[in-house]
C-alpha positions in Angstrom: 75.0 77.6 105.0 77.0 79.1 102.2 74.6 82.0 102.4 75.1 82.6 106.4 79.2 82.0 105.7 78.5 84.8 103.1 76.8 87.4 105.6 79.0 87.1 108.0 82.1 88.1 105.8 79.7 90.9 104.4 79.8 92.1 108.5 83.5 91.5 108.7 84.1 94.0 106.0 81.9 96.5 106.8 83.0 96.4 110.2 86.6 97.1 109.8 85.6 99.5 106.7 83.8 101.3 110.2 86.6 100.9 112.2 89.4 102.4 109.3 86.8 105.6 109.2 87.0 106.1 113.5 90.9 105.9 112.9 91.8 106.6 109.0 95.5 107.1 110.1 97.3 105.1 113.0 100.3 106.3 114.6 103.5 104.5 114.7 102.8 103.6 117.9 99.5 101.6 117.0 101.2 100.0 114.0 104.1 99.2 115.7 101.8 97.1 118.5 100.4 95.8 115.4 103.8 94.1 114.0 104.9 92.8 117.1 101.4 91.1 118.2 101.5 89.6 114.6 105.7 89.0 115.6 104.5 87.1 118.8 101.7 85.1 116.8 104.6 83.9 114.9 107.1 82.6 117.6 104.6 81.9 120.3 103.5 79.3 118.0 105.5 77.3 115.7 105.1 73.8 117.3 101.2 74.5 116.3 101.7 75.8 113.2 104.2 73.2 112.4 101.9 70.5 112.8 98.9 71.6 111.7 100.6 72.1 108.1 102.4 68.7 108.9 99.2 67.1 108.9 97.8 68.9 105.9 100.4 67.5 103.9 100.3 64.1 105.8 104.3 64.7 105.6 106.0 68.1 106.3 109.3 68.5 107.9 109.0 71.1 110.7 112.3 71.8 109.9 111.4 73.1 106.6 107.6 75.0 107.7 110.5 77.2 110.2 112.6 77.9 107.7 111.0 78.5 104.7 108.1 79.8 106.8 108.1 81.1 110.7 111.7 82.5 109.9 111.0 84.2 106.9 108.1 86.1 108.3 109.6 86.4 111.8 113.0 88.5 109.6 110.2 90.7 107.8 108.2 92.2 111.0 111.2 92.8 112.6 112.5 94.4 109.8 109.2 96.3 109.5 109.1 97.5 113.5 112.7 98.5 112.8 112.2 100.6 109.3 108.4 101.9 110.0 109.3 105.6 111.2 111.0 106.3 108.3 108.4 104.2 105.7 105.8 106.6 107.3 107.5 109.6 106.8 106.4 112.5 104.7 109.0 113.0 102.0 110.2 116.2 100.5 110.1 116.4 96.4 111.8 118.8 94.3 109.7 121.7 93.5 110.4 123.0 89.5 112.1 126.8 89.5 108.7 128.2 88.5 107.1 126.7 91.5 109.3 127.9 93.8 109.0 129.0 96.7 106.2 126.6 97.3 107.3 122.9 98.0 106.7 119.4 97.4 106.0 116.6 99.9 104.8 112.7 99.5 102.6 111.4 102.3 102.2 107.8 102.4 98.8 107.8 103.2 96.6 103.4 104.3 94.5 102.6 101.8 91.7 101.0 104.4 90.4 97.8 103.9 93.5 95.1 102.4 92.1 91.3 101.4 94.7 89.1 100.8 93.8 85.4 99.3 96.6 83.2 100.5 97.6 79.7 98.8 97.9 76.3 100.3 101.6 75.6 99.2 103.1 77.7 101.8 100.5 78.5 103.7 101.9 80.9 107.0 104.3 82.5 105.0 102.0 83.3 102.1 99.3 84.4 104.5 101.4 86.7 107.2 103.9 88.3 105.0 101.4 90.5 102.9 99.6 91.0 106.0 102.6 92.5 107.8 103.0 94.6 104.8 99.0 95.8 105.1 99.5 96.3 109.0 102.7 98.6 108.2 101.0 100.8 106.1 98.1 101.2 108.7 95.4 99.4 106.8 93.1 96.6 108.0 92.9 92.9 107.2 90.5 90.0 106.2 92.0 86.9 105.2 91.0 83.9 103.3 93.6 81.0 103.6 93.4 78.4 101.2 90.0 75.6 101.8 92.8 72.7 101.0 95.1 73.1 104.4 92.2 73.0 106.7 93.2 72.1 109.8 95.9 75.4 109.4 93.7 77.7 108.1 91.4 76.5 111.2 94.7 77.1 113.7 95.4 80.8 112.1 91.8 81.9 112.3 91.7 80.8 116.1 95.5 82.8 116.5 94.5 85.9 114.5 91.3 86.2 117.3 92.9 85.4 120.3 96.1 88.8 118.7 93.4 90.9 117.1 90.0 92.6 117.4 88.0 91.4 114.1 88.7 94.9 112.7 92.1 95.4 112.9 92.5 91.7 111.1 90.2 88.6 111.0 90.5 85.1 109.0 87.8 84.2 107.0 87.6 80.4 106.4 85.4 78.4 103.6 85.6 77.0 100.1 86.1 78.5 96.5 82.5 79.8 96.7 83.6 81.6 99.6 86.4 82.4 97.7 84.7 83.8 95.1 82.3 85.8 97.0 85.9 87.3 98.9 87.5 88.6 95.7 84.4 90.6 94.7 84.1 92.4 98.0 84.9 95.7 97.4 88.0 96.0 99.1 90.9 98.8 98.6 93.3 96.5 97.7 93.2 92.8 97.0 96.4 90.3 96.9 96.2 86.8 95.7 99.0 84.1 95.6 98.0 81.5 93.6 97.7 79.7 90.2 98.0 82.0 87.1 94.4 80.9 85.9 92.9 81.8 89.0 94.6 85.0 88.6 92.9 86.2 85.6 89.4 85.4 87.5 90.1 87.4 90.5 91.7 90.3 88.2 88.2 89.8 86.8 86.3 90.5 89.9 88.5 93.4 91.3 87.5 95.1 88.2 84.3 95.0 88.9 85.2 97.4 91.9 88.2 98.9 90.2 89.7 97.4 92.9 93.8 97.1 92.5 95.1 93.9 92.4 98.6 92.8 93.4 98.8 89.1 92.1 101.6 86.7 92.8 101.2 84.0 90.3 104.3 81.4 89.2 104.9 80.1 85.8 107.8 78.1 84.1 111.1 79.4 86.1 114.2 78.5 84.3 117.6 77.6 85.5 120.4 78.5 83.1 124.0 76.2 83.8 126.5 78.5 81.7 129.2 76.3 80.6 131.6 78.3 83.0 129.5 77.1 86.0 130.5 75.4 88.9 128.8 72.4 88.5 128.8 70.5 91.5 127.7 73.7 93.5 125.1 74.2 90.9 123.5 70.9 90.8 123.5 70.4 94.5 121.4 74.1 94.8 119.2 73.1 92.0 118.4 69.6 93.9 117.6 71.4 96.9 116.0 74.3 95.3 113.9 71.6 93.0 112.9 69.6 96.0 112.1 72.2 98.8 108.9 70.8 100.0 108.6 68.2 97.1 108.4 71.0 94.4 105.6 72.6 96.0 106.9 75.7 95.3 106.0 79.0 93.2 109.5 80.0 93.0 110.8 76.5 92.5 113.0 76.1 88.9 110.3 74.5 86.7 113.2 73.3 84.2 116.9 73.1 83.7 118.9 74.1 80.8 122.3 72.7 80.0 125.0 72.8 77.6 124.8 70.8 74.4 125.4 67.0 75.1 126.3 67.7 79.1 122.4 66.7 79.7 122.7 63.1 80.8 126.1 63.6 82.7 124.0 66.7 84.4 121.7 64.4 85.2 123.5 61.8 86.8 124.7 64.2 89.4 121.5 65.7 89.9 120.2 62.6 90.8 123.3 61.3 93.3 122.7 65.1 94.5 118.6 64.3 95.5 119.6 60.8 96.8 122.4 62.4 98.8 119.1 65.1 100.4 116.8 62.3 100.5 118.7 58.6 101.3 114.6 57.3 101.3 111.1 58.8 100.9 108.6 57.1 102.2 109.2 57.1 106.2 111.7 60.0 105.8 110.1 62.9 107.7 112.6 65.5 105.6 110.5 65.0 102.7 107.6 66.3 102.1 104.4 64.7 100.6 102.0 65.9 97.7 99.0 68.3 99.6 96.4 66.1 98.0 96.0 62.9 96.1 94.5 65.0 93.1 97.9 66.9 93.0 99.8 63.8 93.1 97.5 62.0 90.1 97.8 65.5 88.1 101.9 64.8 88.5 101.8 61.4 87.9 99.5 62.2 84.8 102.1 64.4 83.5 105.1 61.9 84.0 103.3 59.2 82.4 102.4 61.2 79.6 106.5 61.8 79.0 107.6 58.1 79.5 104.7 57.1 76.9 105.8 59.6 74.5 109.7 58.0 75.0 111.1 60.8 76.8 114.3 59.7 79.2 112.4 59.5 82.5 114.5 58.9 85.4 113.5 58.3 88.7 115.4 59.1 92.0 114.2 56.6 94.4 117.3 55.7 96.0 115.8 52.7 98.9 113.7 51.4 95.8 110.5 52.0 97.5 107.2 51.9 96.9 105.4 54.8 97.2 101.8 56.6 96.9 99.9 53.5 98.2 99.1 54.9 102.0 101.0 57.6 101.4 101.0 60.9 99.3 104.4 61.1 98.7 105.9 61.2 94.7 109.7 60.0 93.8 111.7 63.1 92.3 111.9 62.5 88.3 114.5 64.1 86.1 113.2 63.9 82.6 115.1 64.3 79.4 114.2 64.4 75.3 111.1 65.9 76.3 108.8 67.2 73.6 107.4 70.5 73.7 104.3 69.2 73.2 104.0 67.6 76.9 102.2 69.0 79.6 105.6 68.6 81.9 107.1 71.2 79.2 103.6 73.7 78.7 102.7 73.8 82.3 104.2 74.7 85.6 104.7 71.2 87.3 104.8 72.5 90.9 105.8 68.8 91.9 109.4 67.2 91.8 110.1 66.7 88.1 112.5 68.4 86.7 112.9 68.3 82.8 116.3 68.9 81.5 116.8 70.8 78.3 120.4 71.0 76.3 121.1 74.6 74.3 124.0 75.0 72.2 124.6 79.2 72.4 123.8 81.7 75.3 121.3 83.2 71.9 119.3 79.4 72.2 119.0 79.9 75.8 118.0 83.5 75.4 115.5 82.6 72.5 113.9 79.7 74.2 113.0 81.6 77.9 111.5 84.4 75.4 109.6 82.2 73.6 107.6 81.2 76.9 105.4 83.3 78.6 107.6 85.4 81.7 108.6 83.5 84.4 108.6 84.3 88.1 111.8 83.8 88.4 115.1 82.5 87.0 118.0 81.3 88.2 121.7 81.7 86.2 124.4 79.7 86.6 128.5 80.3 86.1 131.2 82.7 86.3 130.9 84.5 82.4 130.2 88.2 83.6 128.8 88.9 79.6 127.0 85.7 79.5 125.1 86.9 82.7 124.6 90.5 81.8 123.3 89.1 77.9 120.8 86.8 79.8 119.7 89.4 82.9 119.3 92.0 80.1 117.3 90.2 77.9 115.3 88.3 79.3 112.1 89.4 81.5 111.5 87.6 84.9 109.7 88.8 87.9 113.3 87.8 90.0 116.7 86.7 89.7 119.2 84.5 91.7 122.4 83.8 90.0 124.3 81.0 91.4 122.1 80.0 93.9 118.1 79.1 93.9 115.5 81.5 95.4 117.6 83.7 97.6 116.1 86.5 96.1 112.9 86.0 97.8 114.2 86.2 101.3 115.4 90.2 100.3 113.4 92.4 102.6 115.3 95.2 100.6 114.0 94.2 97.5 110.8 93.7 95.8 109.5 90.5 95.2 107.0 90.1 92.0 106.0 88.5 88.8 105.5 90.4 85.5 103.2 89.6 82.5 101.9 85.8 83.2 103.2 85.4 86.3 102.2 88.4 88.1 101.7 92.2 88.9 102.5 94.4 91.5 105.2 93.7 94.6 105.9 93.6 98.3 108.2 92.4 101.3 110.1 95.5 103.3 109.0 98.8 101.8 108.0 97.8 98.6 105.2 96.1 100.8 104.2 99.2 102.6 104.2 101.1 99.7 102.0 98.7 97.5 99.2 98.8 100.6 100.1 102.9 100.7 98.4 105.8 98.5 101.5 108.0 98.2 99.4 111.6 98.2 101.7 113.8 96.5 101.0 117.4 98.7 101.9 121.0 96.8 102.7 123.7 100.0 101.7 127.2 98.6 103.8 130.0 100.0 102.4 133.4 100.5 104.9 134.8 98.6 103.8 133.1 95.3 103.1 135.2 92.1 100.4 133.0 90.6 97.9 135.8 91.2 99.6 137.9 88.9 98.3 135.2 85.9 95.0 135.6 86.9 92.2 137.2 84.7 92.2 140.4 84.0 94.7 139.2 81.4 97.0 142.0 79.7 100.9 143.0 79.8 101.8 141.4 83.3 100.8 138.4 82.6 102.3 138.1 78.7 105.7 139.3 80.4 105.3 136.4 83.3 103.9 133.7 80.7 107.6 134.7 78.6 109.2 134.0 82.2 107.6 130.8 82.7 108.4 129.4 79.5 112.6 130.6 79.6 113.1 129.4 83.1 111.2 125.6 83.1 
């Protein structure tokens, strides 16, 4: 079975590595179809794709898969079909004085075959975005959603065939072994969204094919209250930021620092701030469950571990229920006096604990982010203008929000990336394009050039242009 599952991707790619040869540079036109099949995919849709991830989950607001999902994609291909013409065209560059009157141009040129490994977590958004990117920049598209949302990656592989021919784009469904076998396909470029360990294997494979690699990993994301914060504004975006489909989330603030001795006043609000988003858990269909019971154990693991070791562990269960019996669900924690030594503080809980760390100067705060590997992203609190420039300036994350949780993703005029541990490379809007583009610098000769004047025979022509050359560059 594994074998035949492997053949037939082996097909896939060579087929669309055929296809990218018959037509190695669509028009706008072609690309533009492209988007908007991929645009109607989207809205056509959502009540399928809703429920299929509700039911992977066994608890997923639909509210929160349109949202965080269907609208998020839907805002980047339109923004895509709107900014294509100009992505695609050929750019002038200086020229240097000696150069002159030759000229420069750029031509963002598709790369061919894109494979883009998509996680479980968010599993449209995750999948469709890079692929809109890919489609933008005219290449073509295998996909391997993750093995633990089946019944989604299922509905997308039946959507993609009914929008696409298999070698303009096709979804390739299995299990890490197909996986595997995916990521050391020779493809022209390779994203992944995922786990940072899984990363470093799939970096491992490209290599093999010195394939390049975007990866969009996660990490420990900070959030920073400054002491000139707005606090209740603060701690209500942090609560909804935290516990965005139950912490499920790459992006998500992994911990929260607070100002010497404000950490259990901090964390009473925080708490009446989740119980205000989430009155009950269990039959509430806002929020949203653990994807699989090993998740959930790994989380309760982790929390256990902290309450053992005497850290503060509060739970937010407002309607006191009990949960994770026929359910999946897990009660937001807020955990303080945690050791460093605790898996809740080495790392990234992607679950809805939230551990609560006091500093006493902006240099602490500074000194402790550093000390960790680099986060996806960070999130700053308060009004200090040189508290915010100190931290933004030295620190390293892949992205920033200050005042506010994760807006920065949503930026189709910005990059979105990790750096070091938690990621290389970027997309969304035109970063996209030009991650999945070769941008072929192009030199114009003109006929009126003087470079045949340097040629051999050397003698005083050329010792007289050589003294030219070197004055005027």
């Amino acid at each position: 079975m594994l074998q035949a599952r492997q053949n037939a991707l082996g097909v896939r790619f060579e087929a669309q590595c055929r296809a990218f040869e018959k037509e190695p540079f669509p028009s706008l036109e072609v690309r533009k179809d492209r988007l908007k099949r991929l645009l109607a995919l989207t809205e056509r849709h959502e009540a399928e794709i809703c429920a299929a991830i509700d039911s992977d989950f066994s608890g997923r607001a639909q509210q929160e898969t349109r949202l965080a999902e269907l609208f998020v994609v839907g805002a980047g291909i339109r923004h895509a079909v709107r900014h294509l013409r100009g992505w695609m065209r050929e750019r002038r560059v200086a020229t240097s004085l000696p150069f002159l009157p030759g000229r420069n141009r750029l031509l963002p040129q598709p790369l061919g075959v894109v494979g883009i490994v998509s996680p479980w977590n968010y599993p449209f958004q995750l999948a469709i975005a890079p692929a809109t990117a890919a489609l933008a920049a005219g290449n073509r598209v295998l996909l391997k959603p993750s093995e633990l949302t089946p019944k989604f990656s299922d509905l997308l592989a039946r959507l993609v065939e009914e929008h696409f021919s298999p070698d303009e784009m096709s979804v390739v469904v299995g299990d890490a072994e197909i996986g595997k076998t995916f990521v050391s396909m020779p493809f022209d470029h390779l994203l992944f969204t995922g786990s940072t360990a899984v990363g470093r294997q799939v970096a491992l494979a490209a290599a093999a094919n010195l394939t390049p690699v975007t990866l969009e990993l996660g990490g420990k994301s900070p959030a920073i209250f400054d002491a000139s914060c707005d606090l209740d504004a603060a701690v209500a975006s942090v609560a909804y930021g935290k516990l965005l489909n139950a912490g499920q989330t790459c992006i998500a603030p992994d911990y929260l620092m607070v100002p010497q001795g404000q950490g259990a006043a901090i964390a009473a609000k925080l708490a009446a701030a989740m119980a205000r988003l989430y009155p009950s858990l269990r039959d509430n269909p806002d929020y949203t469950a653990i994807v699989s019971e090993r998740h959930r154990q790994r989380l309760s693991d982790m929390i256990a571990e902290a309450r053992e070791s005497g850290a503060d562990v509060t739970e937010v269960n407002p309607a006191n229920e009990e949960l994770g019996v026929s359910d999946r669900k897990l009660a937001p924690v807020l955990v303080r006096n945690a050791g460093e030594n605790l898996r809740l503080m080495r790392e990234e809980i992607f679950g809805p604990a939230l551990p609560i760390l006091e500093y006493g100067t902006v240099d602490d705060a500074i000194d402790h982010v550093n000390r960790g590997e680099r986060p996806l992203a960070l999130y700053w609190f308060g009004k200090d203008s040189a508290s915010r420039q100190r931290v933004m300036r030295e620190t390293v994350a892949g992205g920033v929000t200050v005042n506010d949780c994760m807006m920065h993703l949503v930026q189709e005029r910005q990059p979105f990336g990790g750096v070091g541990e938690s990621g290389m490379g970027a997309y969304h809007g035109e970063w996209g394009f030009r991650t999945f583009s070769k941008e072929k610098p192009v030199f114009v000769q003109s006929r009126l050039s003087a470079g045949g004047l340097l040629r051999p025979p050397y003698g005083r022509m050329f010792e007289r242009l050589f003294r030219l050359l070197n004055l005027i560059s």
